[in-house]
N, C-alpha and C positions, 0 to 999 in steps of 0.2 A: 504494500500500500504506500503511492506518496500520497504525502499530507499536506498542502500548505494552507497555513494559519495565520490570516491578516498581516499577511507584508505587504509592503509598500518599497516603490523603487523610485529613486532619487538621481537625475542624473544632471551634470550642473545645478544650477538653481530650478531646474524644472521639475515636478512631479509626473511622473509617467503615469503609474497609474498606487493606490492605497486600498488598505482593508481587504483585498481581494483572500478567498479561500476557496479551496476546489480538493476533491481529490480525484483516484485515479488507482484501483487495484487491477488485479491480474486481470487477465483479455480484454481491459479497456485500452479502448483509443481515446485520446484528450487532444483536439483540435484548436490551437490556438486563434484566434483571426483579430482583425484590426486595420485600420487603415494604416499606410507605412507615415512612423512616427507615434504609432500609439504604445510599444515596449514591448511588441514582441518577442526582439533578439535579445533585448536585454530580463524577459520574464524568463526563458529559457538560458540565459547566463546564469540568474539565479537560481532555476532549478540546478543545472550542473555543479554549484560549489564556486563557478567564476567570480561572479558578483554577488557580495553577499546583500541582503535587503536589509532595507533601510532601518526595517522596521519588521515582526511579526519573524514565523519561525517556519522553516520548513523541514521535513520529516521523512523517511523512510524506514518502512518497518517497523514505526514507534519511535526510531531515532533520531536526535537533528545533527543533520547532515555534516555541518561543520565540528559537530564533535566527535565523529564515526568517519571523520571524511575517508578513510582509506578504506574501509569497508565497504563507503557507498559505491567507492571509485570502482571496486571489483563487479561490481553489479551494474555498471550504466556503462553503455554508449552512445557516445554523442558525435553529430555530424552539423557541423556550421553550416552557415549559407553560402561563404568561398569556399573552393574544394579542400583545400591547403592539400594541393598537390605538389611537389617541386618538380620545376622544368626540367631540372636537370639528373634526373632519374626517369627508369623504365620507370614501366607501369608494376611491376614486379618490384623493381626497387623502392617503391612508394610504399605498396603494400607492407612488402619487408619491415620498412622503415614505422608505418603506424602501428604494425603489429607489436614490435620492439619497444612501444612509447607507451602502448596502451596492455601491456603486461598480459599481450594475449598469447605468445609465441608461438606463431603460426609456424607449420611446418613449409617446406616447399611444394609438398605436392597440395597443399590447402590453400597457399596461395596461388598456384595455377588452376584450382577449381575454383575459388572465386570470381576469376578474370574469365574463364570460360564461361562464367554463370550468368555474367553480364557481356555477352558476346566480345569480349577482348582476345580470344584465343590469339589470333595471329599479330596482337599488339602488344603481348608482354613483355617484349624486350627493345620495343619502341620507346624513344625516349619520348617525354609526355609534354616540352614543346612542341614536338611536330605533331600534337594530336590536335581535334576539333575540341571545341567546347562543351559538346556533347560526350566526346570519348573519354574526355580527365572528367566528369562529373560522372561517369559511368566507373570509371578506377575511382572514385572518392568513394564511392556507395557502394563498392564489392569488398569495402571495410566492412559491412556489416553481414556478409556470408561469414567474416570471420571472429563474428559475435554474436550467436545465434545462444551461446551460454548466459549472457548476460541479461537481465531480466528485463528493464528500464531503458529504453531510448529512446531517447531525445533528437531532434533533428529540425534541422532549419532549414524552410523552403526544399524538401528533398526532392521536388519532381523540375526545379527549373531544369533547363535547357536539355531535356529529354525529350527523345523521339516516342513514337507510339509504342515501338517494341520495347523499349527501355524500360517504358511506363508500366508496364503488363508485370515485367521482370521485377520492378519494385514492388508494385502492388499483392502481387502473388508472397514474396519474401514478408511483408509487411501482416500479411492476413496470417500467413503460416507461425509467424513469433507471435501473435496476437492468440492465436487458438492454440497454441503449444503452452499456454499462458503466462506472454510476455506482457509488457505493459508500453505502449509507444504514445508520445507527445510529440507534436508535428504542429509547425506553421506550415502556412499556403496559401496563395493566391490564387488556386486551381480547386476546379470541381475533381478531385478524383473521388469514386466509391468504391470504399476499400469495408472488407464485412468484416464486423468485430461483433462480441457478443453486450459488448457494453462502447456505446462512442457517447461520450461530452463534447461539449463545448464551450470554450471560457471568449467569451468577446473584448477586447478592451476597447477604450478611446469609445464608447460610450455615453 
């Protein structure tokens, strides 16, 4: 279960958004929306432990977060809105690379089925300037074939600059952690229908 419990987010002198609370157990989806500038990136900052809130307490499992932060860390994955891909790596070496950061240690044959999973088979050892926009956000998100253990993810904007097939390929991944009973929180500007057996939704800038 995340819990959050009247926080409030503070960024310069500006209030984003306060008092907000919501939660969010297994097989739910939690749908963030807002017009851009209402705190989405930064409500999902402070789910993850980045930015802590200003105000109010957020919780997993009964815990808050920033007191268990290494526990939580084992349980979540999170995927921003830029890829943080580097140019100057394969697509293989990216993965590598996030695997190694995010305490997953993929193996190599689990990082070539990720990349096949998201149609990258004959790009793994492309270096990931010479790809499309579509292709490095397609290696950003076959991060999450290699987090299918972890219960909690978080994701920002995950369907930009996807093609239709691409979009299937998440979607499908996204339902499957959702009914295995994951728990996902997502921003978007897109209509995707994705089936969960519980979806919310938190509106800001309201």
């Amino acid at each position: 279960m995340l819990a959050i419990k009247n926080i409030e987010c503070v960024r310069g002198e500006r209030r984003l958004f306060s008092d907000l609370s919501f939660e969010a157990a297994s097989h739910t989806l939690l749908e963030v929306r807002g017009p851009n500038g209402s705190g989405k990136t930064s409500l999902l900052r402070n789910l993850c432990g980045l930015l802590p809130p200003a105000a109010g307490i957020i919780e997993w499992r009964g815990n808050n977060i920033h007191m268990f932060a290494d526990e939580y860390r084992s349980e979540l994955a999170f995927l921003g809105h830029l890829s943080g891909v580097k140019d100057e790596l394969t697509a293989s070496e990216n993965l590598r690379m996030s695997s190694v950061a995010a305490g997953l240690g993929a193996s190599p044959d689990q990082i070539h089925a990720a990349l096949v999973h998201f149609g990258l088979r004959d790009f793994r050892d492309s270096l990931c300037k010479a790809l499309s926009q579509g292709q490095r956000r397609r290696v950003a998100l076959a991060r999450l074939c290699l987090s299918a253990a972890r219960s909690l993810w978080i994701l920002d904007e995950p369907f930009t600059a996807l093609d239709a097939a691409a979009l299937v390929v998440i979607k499908d991944l996204l339902e499957s952690h959702l009914e295995t009973g994951g728990t996902v929180v997502l921003t978007t500007h897109q209509e995707v229908a994705i089936a969960a057996r519980v979806t919310r939704r938190v509106d800001l800038g309201q």
